[in-house]
C-alpha positions as CSV (number, residue, x, y, z in Angstrom):
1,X,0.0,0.0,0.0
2,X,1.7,3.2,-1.0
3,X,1.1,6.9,1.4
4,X,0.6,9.5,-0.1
5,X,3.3,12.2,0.2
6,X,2.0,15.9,2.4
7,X,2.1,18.4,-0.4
8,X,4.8,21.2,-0.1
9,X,4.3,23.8,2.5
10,X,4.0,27.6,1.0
11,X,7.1,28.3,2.7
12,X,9.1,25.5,0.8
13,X,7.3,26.6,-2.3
14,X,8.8,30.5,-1.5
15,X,12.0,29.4,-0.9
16,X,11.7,27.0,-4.3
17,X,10.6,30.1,-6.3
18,X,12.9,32.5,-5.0
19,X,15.3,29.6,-6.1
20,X,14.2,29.3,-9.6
21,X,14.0,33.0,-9.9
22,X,17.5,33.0,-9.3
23,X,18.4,30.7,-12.1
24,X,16.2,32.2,-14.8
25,X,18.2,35.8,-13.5
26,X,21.4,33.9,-14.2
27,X,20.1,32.3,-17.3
28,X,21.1,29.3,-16.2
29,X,17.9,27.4,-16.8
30,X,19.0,24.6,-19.2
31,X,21.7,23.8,-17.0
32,X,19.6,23.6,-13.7
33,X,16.7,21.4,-15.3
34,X,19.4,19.3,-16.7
35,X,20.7,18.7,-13.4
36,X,17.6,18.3,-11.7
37,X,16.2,16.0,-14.1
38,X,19.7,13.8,-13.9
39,X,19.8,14.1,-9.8
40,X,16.3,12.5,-9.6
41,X,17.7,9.2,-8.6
42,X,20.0,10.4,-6.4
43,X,17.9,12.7,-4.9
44,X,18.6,11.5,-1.2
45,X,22.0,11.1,-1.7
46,X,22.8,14.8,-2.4
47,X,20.7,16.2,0.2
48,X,22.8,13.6,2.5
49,X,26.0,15.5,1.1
50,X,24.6,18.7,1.7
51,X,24.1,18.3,5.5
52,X,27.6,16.4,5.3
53,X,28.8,19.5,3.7
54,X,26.7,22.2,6.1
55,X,29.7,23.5,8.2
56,X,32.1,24.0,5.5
57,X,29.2,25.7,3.6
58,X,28.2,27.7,6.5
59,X,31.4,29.1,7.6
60,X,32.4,30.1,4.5
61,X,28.7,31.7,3.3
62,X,25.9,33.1,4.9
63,X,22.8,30.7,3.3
64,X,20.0,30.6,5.7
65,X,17.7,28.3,3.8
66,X,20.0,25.6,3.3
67,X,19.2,22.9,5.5
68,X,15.6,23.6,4.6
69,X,17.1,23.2,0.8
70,X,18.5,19.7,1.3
71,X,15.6,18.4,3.3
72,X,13.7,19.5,0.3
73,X,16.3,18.0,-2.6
74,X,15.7,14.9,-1.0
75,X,11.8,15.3,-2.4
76,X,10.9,14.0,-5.5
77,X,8.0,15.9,-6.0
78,X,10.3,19.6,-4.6
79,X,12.6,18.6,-7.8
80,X,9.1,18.5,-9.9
81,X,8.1,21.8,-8.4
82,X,11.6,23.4,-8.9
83,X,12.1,22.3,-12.6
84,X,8.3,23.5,-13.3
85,X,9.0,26.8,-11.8
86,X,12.4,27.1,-13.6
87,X,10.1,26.7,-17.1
88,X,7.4,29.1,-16.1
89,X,9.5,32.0,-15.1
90,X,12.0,31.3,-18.0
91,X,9.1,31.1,-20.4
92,X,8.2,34.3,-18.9
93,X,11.4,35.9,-19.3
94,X,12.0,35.2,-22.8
95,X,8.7,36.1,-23.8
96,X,9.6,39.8,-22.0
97,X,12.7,40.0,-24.2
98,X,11.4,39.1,-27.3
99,X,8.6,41.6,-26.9
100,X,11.6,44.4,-25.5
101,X,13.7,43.4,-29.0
102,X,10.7,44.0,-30.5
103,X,9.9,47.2,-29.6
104,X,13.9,48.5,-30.8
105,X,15.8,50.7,-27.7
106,X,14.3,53.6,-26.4
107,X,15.7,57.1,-26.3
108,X,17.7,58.3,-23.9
109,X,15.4,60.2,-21.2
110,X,14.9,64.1,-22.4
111,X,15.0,63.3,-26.4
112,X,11.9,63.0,-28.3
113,X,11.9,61.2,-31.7
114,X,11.1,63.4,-34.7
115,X,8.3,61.5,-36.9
């Protein structure tokens, strides 16, 4: 008989999006799903390594979501949520620079275009 899994609190989904955010900003979203997709399996294993990893991490940076982040990595569905996110708000973003390249630069603030 198999349990269902709890769905993803709204704070793990914040933390997820602020995430994704982050790698569309980067544009580093082929990379990332690419990743995701491949760590699937292994899912448990590299939030393991994380928390193995915490002090190092830690005493060198300042991240106060990550053990939070590799209780989450270890959740199937969180890697589903992340890579969906990571195609929404990179759809998004490519869709708002098309439509900028579309409408050519814009003059400098004080010049008006002569028609």
């Amino acid at each position: 008989m198999a349990s269902e899994t709890p769905p993803l609190p709204p704070d793990d989904l914040q933390l997820l999006d602020r995430l994704a955010t982050r790698v569309v900003e980067l544009r580093m979203e082929v990379p990332a799903i690419l990743t995701l997709e491949t760590a699937k399996p292994l899912s448990l294993l590299a939030g393991q390594t994380m928390i193995f990893f915490e002090p190092m991490v830690q005493s060198l940076f300042s991240f106060p979501d990550y053990r939070r982040f590799a209780a989450l990595i270890e959740r199937r569905e969180a890697l589903e949520a992340m890579i969906r996110l990571i195609e929404e708000k990179a759809d998004r973003a490519h869709e708002e620079r098309r439509a900028r390249k579309k409408a050519g630069p814009k003059p400098p603030a004080g010049v008006t275009r002569k028609v």
